[in-house]
C-alpha positions in Angstrom: 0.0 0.0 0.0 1.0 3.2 -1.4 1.7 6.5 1.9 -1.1 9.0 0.9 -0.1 12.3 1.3 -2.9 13.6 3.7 -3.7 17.5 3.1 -6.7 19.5 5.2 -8.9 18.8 2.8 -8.4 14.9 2.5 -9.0 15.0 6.5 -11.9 17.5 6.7 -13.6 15.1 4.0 -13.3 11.9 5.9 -14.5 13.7 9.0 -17.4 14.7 7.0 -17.9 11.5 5.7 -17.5 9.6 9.4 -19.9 12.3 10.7 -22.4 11.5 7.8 -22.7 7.9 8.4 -22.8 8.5 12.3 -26.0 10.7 11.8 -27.6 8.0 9.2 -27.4 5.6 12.6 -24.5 3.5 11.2 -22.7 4.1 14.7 -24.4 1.9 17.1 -22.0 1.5 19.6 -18.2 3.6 19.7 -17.2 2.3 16.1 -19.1 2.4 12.9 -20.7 -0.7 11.6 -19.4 -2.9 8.8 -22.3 -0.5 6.3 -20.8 2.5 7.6 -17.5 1.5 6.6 -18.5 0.1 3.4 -20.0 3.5 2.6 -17.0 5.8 3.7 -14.2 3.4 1.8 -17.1 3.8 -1.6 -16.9 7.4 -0.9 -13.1 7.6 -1.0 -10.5 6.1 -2.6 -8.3 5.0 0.2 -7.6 1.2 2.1 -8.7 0.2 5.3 -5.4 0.3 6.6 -4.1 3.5 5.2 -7.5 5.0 7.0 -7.0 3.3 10.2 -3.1 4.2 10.4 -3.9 7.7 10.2 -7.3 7.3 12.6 -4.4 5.9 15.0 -2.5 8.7 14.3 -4.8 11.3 15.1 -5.9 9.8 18.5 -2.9 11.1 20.5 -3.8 14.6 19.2 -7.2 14.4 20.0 -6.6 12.9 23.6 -4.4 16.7 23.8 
């Protein structure tokens, strides 16, 4: 798998998308479920892993 280069704009739309599919329901518990995830990665062209490296990424900041 190819690093992305992640600008503002790749992040602010994969928060908009995660935020989408959280207000459709597809967030039952503290993680999406599996049609929430199948939606997002459809809406973007990234892998599950580059998405969740940077998700793990962005957690320390967010804990800040």
């Amino acid at each position: 798998v190819d690093s992305m280069q992640w600008t503002p704009e790749h992040l602010t739309l994969v928060c908009e998308l995660f935020a989408e599919q959280v207000e459709k329901g597809n967030r039952p518990n503290t993680h999406l479920n599996i049609v929430g995830y199948i939606e997002v990665f459809d809406s973007i062209e990234l892998s599950r892993t580059q998405l969740k490296n940077k998700w793990d990424k962005l957690k320390p900041e967010f804990v800040a």
